[in-house]
N, C-alpha and C positions, 0 to 999 in steps of 0.2 A: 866793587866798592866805588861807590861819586867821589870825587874831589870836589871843591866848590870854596873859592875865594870869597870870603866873605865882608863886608865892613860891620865894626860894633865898635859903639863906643865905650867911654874907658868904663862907665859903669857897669855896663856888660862887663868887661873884660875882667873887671874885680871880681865880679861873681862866680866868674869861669874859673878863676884861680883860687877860688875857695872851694870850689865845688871839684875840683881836681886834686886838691888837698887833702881835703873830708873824706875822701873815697880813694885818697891812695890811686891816684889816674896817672898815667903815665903823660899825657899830651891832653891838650884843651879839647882834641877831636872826642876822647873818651870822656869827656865832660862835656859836650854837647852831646852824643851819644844819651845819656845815664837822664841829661835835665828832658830831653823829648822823652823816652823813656816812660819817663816818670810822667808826662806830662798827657801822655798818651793810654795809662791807665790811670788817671783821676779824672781828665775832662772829658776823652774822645766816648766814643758808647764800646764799652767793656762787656764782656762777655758776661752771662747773668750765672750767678752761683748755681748749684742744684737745687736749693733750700727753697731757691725765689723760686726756680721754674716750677716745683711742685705747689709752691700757694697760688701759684699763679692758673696752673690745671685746674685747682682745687675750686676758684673763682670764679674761673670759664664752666665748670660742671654744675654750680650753683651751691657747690658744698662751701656756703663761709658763712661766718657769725656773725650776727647783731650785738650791738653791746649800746646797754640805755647810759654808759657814763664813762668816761676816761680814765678813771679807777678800775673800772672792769676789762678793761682794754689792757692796762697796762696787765693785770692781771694774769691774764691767757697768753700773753707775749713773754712772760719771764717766765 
């Protein structure tokens, strides 16, 4: 485990204390924890589902569709 003293200000620090609230955290370290976390599967590059790798195969082999309208699109996607 790092240690690491940090400075925040107090608006950070509000959010820390909600965010250790919301989630039942015992210490603000487990509220910094849970916000990278989270922060680290929405923005950083995530690993790709199966669903993708296969349209994605599917693309690279030349198997994809054309579609003359967004209506038809929308269609084969639901």
């Amino acid at each position: 485990m790092v240690q690491n003293i940090i400075e925040i200000g107090e608006r950070e620090d509000r959010v820390l204390n909600i965010v250790k609230a919301k989630f039942g955290l015992k210490n603000k370290s487990e509220a910094v924890a849970v916000i990278t976390q989270t922060y680290e599967e929405n923005f950083l590059e995530p690993e790709l589902r199966p669903e993708y790798l296969e349209k994605l195969q599917k693309i690279r082999k030349g198997k994809y569709f054309k579609f003359s309208s967004i209506e038809d699109l929308r269609k084969a996607t639901s």
